[in-house]
C-alpha positions, 0 to 999 in steps of 0.5 A: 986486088978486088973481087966479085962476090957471088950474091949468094955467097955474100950472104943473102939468103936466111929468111924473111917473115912478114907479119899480117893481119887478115884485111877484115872490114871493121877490125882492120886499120880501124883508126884509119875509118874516119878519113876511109871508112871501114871498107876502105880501110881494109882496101888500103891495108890489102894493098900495102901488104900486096905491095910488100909481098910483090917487091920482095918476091920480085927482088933478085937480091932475095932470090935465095932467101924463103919467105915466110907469111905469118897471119892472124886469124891463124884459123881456115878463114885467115889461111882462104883469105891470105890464100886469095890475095896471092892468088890474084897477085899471081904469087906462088905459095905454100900451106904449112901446119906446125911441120915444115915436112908438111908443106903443101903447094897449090898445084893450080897457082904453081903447077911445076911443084911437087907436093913433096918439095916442101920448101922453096924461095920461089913462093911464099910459105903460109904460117898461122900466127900464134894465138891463145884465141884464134881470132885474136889480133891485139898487141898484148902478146906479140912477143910470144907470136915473134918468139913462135914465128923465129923458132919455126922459121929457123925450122924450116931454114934447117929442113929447107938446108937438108933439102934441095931447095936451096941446094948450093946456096950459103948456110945463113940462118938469119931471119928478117921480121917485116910488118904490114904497115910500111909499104915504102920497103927499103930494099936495101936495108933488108938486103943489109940486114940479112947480110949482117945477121948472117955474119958474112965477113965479105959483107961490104962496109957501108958508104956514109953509113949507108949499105951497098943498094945494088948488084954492083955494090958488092965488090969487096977488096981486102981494104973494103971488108968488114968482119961483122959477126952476127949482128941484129939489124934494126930500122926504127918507125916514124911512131916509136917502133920499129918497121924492120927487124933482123936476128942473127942464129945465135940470138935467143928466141926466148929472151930478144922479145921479153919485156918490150913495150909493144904499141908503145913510143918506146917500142924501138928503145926497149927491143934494142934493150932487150937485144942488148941484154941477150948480149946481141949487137945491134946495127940501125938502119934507116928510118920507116914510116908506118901507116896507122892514123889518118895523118899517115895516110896523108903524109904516106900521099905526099911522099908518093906524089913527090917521088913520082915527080921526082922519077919522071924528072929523072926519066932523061937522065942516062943513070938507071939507079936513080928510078928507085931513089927515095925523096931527097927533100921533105915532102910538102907538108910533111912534118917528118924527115925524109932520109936521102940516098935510099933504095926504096920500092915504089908502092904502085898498088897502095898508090892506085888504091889512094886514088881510088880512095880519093886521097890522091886526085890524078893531075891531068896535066902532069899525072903525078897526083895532088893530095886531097886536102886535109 
């Protein structure tokens, strides 16, 4: 006999923490300046992360589960710039210090907050990003910043557990870490990922490897279940890193980032070492592309171009669930694998602003795009 699982008893919930730097002409995405220049640069890094926190606040399957901005400078002008993009996204949000009891809404970007109501799913929570220098932005220390940023989102999953902001809803305290440089989220990855962090034994088993990509997805009968435990979850770059990151409650926040090689192409390799020898199991999802050379950008313009003429075609088809299916074939011209079968959200932003950016020029016949030769 099969049942239907609640989406929130099926284990979303838990958290996901986005980490950001501030989009700073001249010292953001500085690599990408010979094909934008620097202000474009900046324009592009600003719409991917709004693409981010856009399809994610706007997912219904995340519903239940805080959302967390961590961002660098972790100083007031990083704070008033973070604070404007989601304002202009129309995004509720919420300033946090160090306590999670010191949250404070905006009462003119939400006005149906209280102030004392100091965490909720429906916006996102502003965390400075740890640094030893404020204005500090490199990669030598990220690991310190990943292991701050876990232990006061696990605050915060436990203040936000004892109030009434996610009253009724499961006890997941696994926490999901997403960068600002792949804009093409996998949706359902980062459903899966705080699914099997959670350790949810009604979590459904993947088809061909794959998790469960929509509401009707999960239906679990006793021969469909799996009994996961605490697993991390872990979606590789096209670069050697990695793009997404999930830790089960049990994972030591000292111990899972020590001694990973950061901004390296070994990255992915030594986290799931580091995981692994903090006796962590670790599951892989699928592949990720992260947007740092002008090459990126290129290619990230083809995969958008193709999708768009792949989502046009299927515009006649009576099947909804293939609106948001990833490529089924490489890109042309693209030197990387496109995965089939995914659930990825479209970038609309990041694809207005390669057109403003005179990547992309628009087909006036076909108004899928044609990307700007190299």
């Amino acid at each position: 006999m099969e049942t239907h699982i609640n989406i929130a008893d099926a284990g979303v919930g838990g958290a996901i923490v986005v980490f950001a730097k501030c989009p700073i002409p001249g010292a953001s995405k500085t690599r990408l300046a010979p094909l934008l220049g620097p202000e474009g640069a900046a324009l592009l890094a600003q719409a991917m992360l709004s693409d981010i926190l856009v399809s994610l606040n706007e997912c219904p399957l995340l519903s239940n589960t805080l959302k967390v901005l961590v961002y660098a400078p972790g100083i007031k002008s990083g704070e008033d710039q973070m604070v404007s993009i989601l304002q202009s996204l129309h995004l509720p949000y919420y300033k946090m210090d160090t306590d999670p009891s010191n949250a404070q809404s905006d009462q003119m970007n939400h006005p149906s907050q209280d102030r004392g109501y100091s965490v909720n799913c429906n916006g996102w929570i502003l965390l400075p990003m740890k640094s030893s220098a404020p204005t500090e932005l490199t990669s030598s220390t990220l690991g310190d910043k990943l292991e701050d940023a876990l232990d006061r989102t696990r605050e915060l999953l436990i203040h936000a557990a004892k109030s009434s902001a996610i009253r009724n809803s499961n006890t997941n305290e696994a926490v999901l870490f997403l960068g600002m440089d792949s804009p093409e989220l996998p949706l359902e990855e980062i459903v899966y990922g705080l699914q099997i962090a959670s350790g949810n034994r009604n979590l459904p088993k993947r088809e061909n490897n794959r998790p469960p990509t929509n509401e009707n997805a999960y239906i679990c009968g006793d021969d469909k279940c799996a009994g996961f435990v605490g697993k991390a979850h872990l979606c590789p770059a096209n670069d050697g890193g990695y793009g997404l990151l999930s830790v089960p409650k049990h994972a030591p926040s000292s111990k899972i980032f020590a001694g990973v090689r950061w901004s390296h192409s070994l990255t992915a390799v030594s986290q799931l070492k580091a995981l692994t020898d903090s006796n962590v199991d670790v599951s892989l999802g699928r592949l990720m592309f992260d947007i740092d050379e002008p090459s990126d950008v290129q290619d990230l313009a083809r995969r958008l171009v193709h999708s768009r003429s792949v989502k046009n075609r299927n515009n006649h088809s009576s099947s909804g669930n293939q609106a948001n299916d990833m490529l089924t074939n490489v890109a042309a011209g693209s030197s990387h694998v496109i995965l089939k079968d995914t659930e990825t959200s479209y970038p609309h932003l990041t694809w207005k602003r390669l057109l403003d950016l005179n990547v992309i020029c628009e087909d006036e016949n076909s108004f899928n795009g044609i990307p700007k030769p190299k």
